[in-house]
C-alpha positions, -999 to +999 in steps of 0.1 A: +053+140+090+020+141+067+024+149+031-014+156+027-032+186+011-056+207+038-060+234+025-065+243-012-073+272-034-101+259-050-118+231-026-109+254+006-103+238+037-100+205+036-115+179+067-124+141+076-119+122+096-093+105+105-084+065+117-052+051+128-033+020+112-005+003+115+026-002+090+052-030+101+038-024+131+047+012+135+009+034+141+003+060+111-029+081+105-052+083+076-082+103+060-113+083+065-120+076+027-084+070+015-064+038+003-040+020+020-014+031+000-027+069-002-019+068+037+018+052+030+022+081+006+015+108+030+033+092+057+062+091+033+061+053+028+077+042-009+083+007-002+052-021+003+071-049-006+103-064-019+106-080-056+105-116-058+141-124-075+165-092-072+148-077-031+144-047-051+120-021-035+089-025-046+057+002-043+027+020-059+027+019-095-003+026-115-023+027-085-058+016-099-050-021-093-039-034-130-002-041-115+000-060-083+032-042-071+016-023-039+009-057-027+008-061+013+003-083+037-031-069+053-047-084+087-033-118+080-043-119+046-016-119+018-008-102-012-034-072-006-033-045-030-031-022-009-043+009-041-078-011-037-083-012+001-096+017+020-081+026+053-100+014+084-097+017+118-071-006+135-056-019+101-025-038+104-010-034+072+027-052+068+052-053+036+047-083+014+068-109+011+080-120-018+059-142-036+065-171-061+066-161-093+047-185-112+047-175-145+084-179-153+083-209-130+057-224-155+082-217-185+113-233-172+084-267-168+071-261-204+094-247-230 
């Protein structure tokens, strides 16, 4: 089930066109034009990726790519933020793993 706008008062009908992805391997479509995680939104997708020390969910935050917590695992390549990457064709898109986190890894070596 799609949580996207098509039709709006003041831009009218709404159209593109659209591409298919996968999520953990499961197929979802997407507006050409749109984000990774604006698809995961529509498809009602709130968790990307797990924290690194609690396994807390983990999803879109700012969305404008300051945070890092949307980060995905994105045709092989890790820790994608997935608020940067537009949608295309094909995409196989699965949640991050948690990653090191180095900064309080550095502080237990240096205080």
């Amino acid at each position: 089930m799609t949580k996207r706008i098509y039709n709006h008062p003041l831009l009218k009908n709404i159209e593109t066109e659209r591409v298919e992805i996968s999520f953990n391997h499961q197929p979802l479509t997407c507006n050409i034009g749109e984000s990774v995680a604006s698809c995961l939104l529509a498809n009602d997708i709130r968790t990307i990726r797990r924290h690194e020390e609690d396994g807390s969910p983990r999803g879109i935050f700012c969305n404008i790519g300051h945070c890092f917590e949307c980060r995905a695992n994105i045709d092989g390549k890790s820790g994608v933020r997935t608020c940067l990457t537009p949608v295309k064709e094909g995409m196989s898109v699965i949640s991050g793993e948690s990653l090191p986190h180095d900064v309080k890894e550095w502080s237990k070596n240096h205080v």
